[in-house]
C-alpha positions in Angstrom: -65.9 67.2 -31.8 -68.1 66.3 -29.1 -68.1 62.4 -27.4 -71.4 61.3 -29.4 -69.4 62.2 -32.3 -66.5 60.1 -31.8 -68.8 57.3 -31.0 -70.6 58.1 -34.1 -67.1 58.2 -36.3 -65.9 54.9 -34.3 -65.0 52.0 -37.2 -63.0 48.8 -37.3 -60.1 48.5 -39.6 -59.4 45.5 -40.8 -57.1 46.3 -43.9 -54.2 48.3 -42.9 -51.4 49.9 -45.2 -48.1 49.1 -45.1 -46.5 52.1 -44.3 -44.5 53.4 -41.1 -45.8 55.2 -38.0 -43.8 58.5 -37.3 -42.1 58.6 -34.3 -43.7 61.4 -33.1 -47.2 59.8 -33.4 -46.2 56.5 -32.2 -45.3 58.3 -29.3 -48.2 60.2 -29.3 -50.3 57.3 -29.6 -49.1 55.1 -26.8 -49.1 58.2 -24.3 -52.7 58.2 -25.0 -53.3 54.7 -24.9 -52.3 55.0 -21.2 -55.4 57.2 -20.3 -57.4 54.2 -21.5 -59.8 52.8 -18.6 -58.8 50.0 -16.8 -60.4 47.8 -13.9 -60.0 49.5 -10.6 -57.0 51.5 -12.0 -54.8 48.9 -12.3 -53.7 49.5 -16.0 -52.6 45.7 -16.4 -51.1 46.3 -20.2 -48.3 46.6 -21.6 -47.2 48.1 -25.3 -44.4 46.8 -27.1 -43.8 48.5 -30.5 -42.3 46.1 -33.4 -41.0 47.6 -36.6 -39.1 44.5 -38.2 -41.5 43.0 -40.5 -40.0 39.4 -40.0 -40.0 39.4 -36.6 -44.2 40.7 -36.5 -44.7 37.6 -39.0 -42.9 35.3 -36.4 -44.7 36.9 -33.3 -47.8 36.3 -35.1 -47.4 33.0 -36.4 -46.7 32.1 -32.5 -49.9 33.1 -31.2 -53.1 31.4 -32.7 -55.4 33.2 -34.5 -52.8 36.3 -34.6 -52.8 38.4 -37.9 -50.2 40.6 -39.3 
């Protein structure tokens, strides 16, 4: 798939299911999610994976306008 494709693809989720990321994509995922641009190389993120559904309600009930 070339790059116009993947722009073509591209969508927003808004619904999302409740079921479990592997492990092994998780990983995956966030590996990749370090490539990601960032100004002047500075890569000023930082991931943090939560898989207690209790304490993503409570992280997201802290920050306004957060959804889980």
């Amino acid at each position: 798939m070339d790059f116009f494709e993947v722009l073509r693809r591209r969508r927003s989720i808004r619904v999302f299911e409740a079921k479990e990321v592997e492990e092994y994509l998780l990983e995956r995922l966030l590996k990749y999610a370090f490539f990601a641009p960032s100004s002047r190389g500075r890569r000023p993120w930082h991931f943090v994976v939560v898989r207690n559904r209790k304490t993503l309600v409570a992280l997201s009930r802290a920050k306004r306008g957060g959804g889980a």
